[in-house]
SEPATOR-487069 format. One record per residue (C-alpha): x, y, z; residue number from 1; residue in three letters. Coordinates in Angstrom, 2 decimals. Example, Ala and Ser with C-alpha at 12.3 -4.5 7.8 and 13.67 -1.06 7.14 Angstrom:
[[12.30,-4.50,7.80],1,'Ala']
[[13.67,-1.06,7.14],2,'Ser']
***
This chain:
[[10.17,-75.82,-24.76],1,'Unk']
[[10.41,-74.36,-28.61],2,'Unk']
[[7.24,-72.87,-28.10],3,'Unk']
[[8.20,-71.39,-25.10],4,'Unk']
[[11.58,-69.88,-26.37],5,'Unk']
[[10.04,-68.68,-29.48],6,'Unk']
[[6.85,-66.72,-27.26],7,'Unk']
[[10.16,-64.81,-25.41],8,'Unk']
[[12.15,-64.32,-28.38],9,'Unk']
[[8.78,-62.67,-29.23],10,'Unk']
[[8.13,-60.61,-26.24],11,'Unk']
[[11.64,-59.15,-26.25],12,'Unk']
[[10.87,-57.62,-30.12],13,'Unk']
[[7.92,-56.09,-29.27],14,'Unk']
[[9.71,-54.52,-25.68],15,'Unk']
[[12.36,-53.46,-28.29],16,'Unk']
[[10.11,-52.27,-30.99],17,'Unk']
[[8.44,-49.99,-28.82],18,'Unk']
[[10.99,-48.71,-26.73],19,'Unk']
[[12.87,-48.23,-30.18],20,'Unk']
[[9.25,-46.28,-31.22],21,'Unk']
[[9.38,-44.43,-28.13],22,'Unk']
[[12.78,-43.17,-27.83],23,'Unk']
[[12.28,-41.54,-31.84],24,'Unk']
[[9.30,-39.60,-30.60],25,'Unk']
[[10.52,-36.12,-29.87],26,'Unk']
[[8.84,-33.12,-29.60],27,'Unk']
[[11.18,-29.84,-31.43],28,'Unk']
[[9.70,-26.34,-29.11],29,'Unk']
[[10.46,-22.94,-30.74],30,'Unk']
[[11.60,-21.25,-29.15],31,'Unk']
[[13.12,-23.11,-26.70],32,'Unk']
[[13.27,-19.74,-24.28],33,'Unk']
[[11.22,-16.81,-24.10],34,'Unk']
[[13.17,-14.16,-22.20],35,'Unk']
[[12.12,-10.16,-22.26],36,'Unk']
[[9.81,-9.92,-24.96],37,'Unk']
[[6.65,-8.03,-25.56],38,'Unk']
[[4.60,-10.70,-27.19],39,'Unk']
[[5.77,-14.93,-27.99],40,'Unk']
[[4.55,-17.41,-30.18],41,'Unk']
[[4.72,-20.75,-28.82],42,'Unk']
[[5.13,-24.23,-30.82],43,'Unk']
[[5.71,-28.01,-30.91],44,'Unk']
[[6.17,-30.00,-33.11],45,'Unk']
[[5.69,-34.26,-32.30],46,'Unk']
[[7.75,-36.41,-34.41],47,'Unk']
[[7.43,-39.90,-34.65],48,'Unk']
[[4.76,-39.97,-32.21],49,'Unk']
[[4.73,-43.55,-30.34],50,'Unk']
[[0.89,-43.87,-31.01],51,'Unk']
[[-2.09,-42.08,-33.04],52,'Unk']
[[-2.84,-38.72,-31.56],53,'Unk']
[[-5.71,-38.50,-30.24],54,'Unk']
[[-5.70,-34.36,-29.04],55,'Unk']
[[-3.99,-31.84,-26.85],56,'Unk']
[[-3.47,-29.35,-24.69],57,'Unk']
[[-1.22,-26.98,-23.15],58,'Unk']
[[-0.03,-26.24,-19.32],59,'Unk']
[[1.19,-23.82,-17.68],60,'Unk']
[[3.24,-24.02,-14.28],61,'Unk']
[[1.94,-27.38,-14.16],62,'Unk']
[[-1.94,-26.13,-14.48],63,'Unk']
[[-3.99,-27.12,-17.90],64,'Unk']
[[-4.61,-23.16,-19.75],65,'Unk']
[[-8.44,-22.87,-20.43],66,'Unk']
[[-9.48,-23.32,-23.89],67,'Unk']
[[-6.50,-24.97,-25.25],68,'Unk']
[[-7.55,-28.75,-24.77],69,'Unk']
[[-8.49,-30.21,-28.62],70,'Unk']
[[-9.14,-33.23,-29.82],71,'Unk']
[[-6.84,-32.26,-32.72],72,'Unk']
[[-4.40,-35.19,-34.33],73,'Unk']
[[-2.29,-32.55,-35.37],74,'Unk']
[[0.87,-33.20,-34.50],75,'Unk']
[[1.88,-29.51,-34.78],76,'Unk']
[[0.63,-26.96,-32.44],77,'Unk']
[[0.81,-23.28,-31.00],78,'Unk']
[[0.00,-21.21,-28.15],79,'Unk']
[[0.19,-17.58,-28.45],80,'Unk']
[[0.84,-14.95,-25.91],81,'Unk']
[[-0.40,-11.28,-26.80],82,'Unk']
[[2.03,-9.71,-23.84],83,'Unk']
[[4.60,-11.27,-21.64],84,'Unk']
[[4.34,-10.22,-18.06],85,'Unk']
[[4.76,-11.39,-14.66],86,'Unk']
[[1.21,-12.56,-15.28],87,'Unk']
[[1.95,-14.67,-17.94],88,'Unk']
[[5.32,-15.69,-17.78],89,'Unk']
[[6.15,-19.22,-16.42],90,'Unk']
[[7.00,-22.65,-17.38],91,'Unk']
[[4.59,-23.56,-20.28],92,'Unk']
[[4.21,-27.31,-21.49],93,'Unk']
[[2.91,-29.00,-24.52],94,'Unk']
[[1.38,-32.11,-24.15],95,'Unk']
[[0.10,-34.36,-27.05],96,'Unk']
[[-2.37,-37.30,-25.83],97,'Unk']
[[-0.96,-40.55,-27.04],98,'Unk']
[[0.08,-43.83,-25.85],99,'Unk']
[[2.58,-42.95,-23.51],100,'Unk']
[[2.07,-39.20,-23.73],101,'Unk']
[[4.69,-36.67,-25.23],102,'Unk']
[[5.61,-33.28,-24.49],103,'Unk']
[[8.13,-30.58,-23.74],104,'Unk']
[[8.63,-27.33,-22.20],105,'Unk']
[[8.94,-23.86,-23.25],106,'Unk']
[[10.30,-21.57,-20.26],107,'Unk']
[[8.78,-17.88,-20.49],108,'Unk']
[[10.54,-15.36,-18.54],109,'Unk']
[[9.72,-11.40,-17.75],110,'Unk']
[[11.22,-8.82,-15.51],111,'Unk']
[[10.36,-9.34,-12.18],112,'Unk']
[[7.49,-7.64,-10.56],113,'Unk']
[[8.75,-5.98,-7.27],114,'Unk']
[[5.87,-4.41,-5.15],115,'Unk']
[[5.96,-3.32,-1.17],116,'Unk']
[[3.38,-4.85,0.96],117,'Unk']
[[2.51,-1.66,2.26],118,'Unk']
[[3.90,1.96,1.14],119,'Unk']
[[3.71,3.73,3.92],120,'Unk']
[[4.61,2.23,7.78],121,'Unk']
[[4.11,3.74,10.86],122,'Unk']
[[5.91,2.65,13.51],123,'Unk']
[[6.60,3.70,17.65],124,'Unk']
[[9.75,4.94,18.69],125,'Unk']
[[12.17,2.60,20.24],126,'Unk']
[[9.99,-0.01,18.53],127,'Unk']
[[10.91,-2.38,15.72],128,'Unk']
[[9.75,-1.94,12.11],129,'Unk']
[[9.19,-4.56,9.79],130,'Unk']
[[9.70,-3.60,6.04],131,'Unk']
[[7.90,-5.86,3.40],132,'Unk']
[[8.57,-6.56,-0.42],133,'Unk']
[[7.53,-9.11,-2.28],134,'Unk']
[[8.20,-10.49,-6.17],135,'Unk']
[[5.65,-11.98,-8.46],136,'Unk']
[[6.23,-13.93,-11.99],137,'Unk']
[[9.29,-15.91,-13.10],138,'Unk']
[[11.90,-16.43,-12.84],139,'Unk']
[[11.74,-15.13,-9.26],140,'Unk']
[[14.74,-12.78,-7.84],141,'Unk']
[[18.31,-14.25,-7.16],142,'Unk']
[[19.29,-11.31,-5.30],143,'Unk']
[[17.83,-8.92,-3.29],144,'Unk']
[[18.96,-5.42,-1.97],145,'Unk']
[[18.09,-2.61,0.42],146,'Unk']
[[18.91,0.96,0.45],147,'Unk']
[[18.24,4.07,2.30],148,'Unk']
[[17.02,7.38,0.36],149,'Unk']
[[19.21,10.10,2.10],150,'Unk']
[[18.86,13.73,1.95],151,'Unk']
[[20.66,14.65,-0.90],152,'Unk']
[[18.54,11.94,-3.43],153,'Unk']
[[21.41,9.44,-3.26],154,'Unk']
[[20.68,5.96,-1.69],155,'Unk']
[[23.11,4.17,1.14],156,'Unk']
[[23.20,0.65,1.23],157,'Unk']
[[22.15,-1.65,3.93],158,'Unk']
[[23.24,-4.81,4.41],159,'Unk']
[[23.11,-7.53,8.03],160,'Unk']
[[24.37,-6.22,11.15],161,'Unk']
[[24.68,-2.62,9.71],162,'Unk']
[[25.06,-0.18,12.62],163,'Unk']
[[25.71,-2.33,15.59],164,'Unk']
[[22.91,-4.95,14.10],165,'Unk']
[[20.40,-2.37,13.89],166,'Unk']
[[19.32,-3.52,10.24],167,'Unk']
[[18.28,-7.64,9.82],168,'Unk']
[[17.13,-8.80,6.34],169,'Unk']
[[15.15,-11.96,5.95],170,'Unk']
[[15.07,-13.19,2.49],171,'Unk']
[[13.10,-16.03,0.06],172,'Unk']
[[12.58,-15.97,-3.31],173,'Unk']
[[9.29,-13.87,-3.12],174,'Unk']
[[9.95,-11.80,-1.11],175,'Unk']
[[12.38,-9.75,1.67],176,'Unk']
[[11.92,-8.51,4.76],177,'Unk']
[[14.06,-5.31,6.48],178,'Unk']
[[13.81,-5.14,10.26],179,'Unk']
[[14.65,-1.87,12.07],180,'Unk']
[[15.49,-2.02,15.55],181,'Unk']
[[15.44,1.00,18.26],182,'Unk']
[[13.97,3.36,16.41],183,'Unk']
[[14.69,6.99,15.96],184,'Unk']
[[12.95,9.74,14.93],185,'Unk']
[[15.92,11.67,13.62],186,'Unk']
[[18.01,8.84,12.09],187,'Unk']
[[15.23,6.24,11.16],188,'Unk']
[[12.42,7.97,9.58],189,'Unk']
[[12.38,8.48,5.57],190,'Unk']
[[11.97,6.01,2.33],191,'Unk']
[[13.69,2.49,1.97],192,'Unk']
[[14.18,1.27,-1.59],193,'Unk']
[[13.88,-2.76,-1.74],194,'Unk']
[[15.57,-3.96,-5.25],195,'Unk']
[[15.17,-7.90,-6.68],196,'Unk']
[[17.14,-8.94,-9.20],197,'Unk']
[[16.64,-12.16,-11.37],198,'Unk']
[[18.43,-13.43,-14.38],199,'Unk']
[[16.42,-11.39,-16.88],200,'Unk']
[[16.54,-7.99,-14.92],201,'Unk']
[[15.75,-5.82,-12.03],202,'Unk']
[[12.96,-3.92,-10.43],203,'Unk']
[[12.21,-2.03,-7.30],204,'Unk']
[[9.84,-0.24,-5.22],205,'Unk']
[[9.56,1.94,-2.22],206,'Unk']
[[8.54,2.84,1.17],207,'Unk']
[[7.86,5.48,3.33],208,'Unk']
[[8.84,4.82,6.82],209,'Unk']
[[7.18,6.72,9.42],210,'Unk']
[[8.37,6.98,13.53],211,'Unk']
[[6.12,8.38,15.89],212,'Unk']
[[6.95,9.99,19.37],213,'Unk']
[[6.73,7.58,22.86],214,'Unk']
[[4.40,10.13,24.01],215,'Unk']
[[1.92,9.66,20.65],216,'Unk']
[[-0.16,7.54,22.30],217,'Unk']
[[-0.81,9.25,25.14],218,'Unk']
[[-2.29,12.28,23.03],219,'Unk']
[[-5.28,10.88,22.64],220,'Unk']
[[-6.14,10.07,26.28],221,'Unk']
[[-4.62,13.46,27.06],222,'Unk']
[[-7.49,14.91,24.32],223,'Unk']
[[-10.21,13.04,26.26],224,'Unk']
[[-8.69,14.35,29.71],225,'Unk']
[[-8.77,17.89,28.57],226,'Unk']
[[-12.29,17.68,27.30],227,'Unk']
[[-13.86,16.48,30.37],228,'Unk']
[[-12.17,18.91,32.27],229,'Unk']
[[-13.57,21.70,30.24],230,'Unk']
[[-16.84,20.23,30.24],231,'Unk']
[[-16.84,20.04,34.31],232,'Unk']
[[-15.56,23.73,34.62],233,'Unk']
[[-18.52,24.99,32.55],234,'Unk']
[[-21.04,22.78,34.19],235,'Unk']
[[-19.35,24.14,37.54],236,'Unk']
[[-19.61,27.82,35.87],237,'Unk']
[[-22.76,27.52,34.84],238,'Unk']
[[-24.48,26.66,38.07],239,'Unk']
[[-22.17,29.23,39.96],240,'Unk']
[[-24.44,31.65,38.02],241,'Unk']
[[-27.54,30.30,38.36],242,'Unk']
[[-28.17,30.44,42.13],243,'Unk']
[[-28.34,34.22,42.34],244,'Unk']
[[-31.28,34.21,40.41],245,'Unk']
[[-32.89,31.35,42.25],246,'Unk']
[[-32.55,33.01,45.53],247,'Unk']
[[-33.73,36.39,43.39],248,'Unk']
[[-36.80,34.52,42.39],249,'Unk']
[[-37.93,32.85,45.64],250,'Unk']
[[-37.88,36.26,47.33],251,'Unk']
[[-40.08,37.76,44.49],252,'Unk']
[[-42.31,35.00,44.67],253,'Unk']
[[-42.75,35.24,48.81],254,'Unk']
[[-43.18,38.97,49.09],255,'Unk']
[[-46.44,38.93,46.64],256,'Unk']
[[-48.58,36.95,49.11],257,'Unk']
[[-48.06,39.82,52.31],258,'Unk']
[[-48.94,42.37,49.75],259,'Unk']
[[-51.98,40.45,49.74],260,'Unk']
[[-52.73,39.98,52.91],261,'Unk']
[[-52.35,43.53,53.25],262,'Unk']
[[-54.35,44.31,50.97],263,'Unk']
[[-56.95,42.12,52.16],264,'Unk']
[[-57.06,43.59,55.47],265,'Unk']
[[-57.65,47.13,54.32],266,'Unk']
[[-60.77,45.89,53.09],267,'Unk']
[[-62.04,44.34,55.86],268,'Unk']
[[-61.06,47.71,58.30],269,'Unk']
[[-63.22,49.79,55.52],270,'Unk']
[[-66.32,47.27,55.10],271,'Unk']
[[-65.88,47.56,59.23],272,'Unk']
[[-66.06,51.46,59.37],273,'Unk']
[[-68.95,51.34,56.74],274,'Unk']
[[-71.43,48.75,58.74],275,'Unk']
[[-70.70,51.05,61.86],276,'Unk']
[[-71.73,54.06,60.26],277,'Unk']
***
């Protein structure tokens, strides 16, 4: 029973002892945030680590960065970034291999990155339009916002249900979608301006819509109308003119033969007169 007492007396030390070895292991990040800059570099630094090190390596939005696994024991490392962009900017995470593992995480933040999905749309009148932008990087945009180039270079908002619901705006972090309804050439066509805003800043971009006429696509089948009708009149023209000649021809060619036969006969009346004589 002593021995059995003393073997959980035992058990619950070493529980202790390493919880107690785990919970001093701390990893110190600097900086903690990266937010706007033009370059970063990143460190950690393991304290107390709960076992030997045995290497390490570095993440980034959850997915291992190439070249930066090591079989280091340092227990200080660093990651450098030669320009913060939407490309590189993230959540970034050291991790040190021990037994349990330890690491932290360094958030990396850049402006946005707003681009359209296509700068230029053409769309049918009295047809709806479908205006695409879309963010890349992080943090993503909070907010996002539409607005109208007018004539004079200023820009008019649009929000929901502008107009009598002609506007609709479907929005997710990465991106926002205007819909035009009924569309009109006059009042419709001319550049949108989609802005996204995050926490660090804003950016925007732009794009051109286009409305055509109802009667667009009928120009084309009107083009191939009005060819073949040209082509038949000139076919028609052309063999107007021709039979003349034919007719011209076939009386040439007929009145050779009696000038031959007359011809002919001549001879025969003189060889005639001559075999008489």
């Amino acid at each position: 029973m002593r021995r059995k007492l003393f073997g959980a007396i035992v058990a619950i030390c070493i529980g202790w002892f390493q919880a107690e070895a785990f919970t001093d292991a701390n990893v110190m990040t600097d900086p903690p945030v990266v937010s706007n800059q033009t370059n970063a570099t990143l460190s950690c630094n393991l304290t107390n680590p709960p076992s030997p090190i045995k290497g390490h390596y570095w993440t980034r939005n959850g997915k291992i960065i190439d070249k930066s696994d090591s079989t280091s024991d340092s227990a200080y490392i660093e990651y450098r970034i030669e320009k913060v962009d939407y490309h590189y900017a993230g959540i970034y995470e050291c991790v040190f291999k021990s037994e349990p593992q330890a690491n932290a995480t360094i958030e990396v933040k850049a402006l946005p990155h707003v681009v359209a999905y296509k700068h230029s749309e053409n769309a049918n009148e009295k047809d709806k339009a479908a205006l695409v932008c879309v963010s890349h990087g992080y943090p993503l945009p909070t907010d996002w916002n539409w607005f109208k180039v007018n004539e004079v270079g200023g820009k008019d908002p649009i929000v929901n249900g502008t107009n009598n619901d002609k506007y609709e705006i479907k929005n997710t972090p990465n991106k926002t979608t205007l819909y035009v309804k009924d569309l009109n050439i006059e009042e419709d066509m001319g550049v949108y301006e989609c802005h996204g805003t995050s926490d660090v800043g804003k950016a925007q971009d732009k794009i051109q819509l286009r409305v055509r006429s109802q009667l667009a696509a009928l120009w084309p089948f009107l083009g191939i109308v009005a060819e073949v009708i040209i082509l038949v009149t000139i076919i028609f023209i052309y063999e107007k003119k021709r039979k003349p000649d034919e007719i011209t021809d076939d009386d040439d060619s007929g009145a050779a033969p009696l000038k031959s036969s007359t011809a002919t006969n001549h001879q025969d009346k003189n060889v005639r007169q001559r075999n008489s004589n």
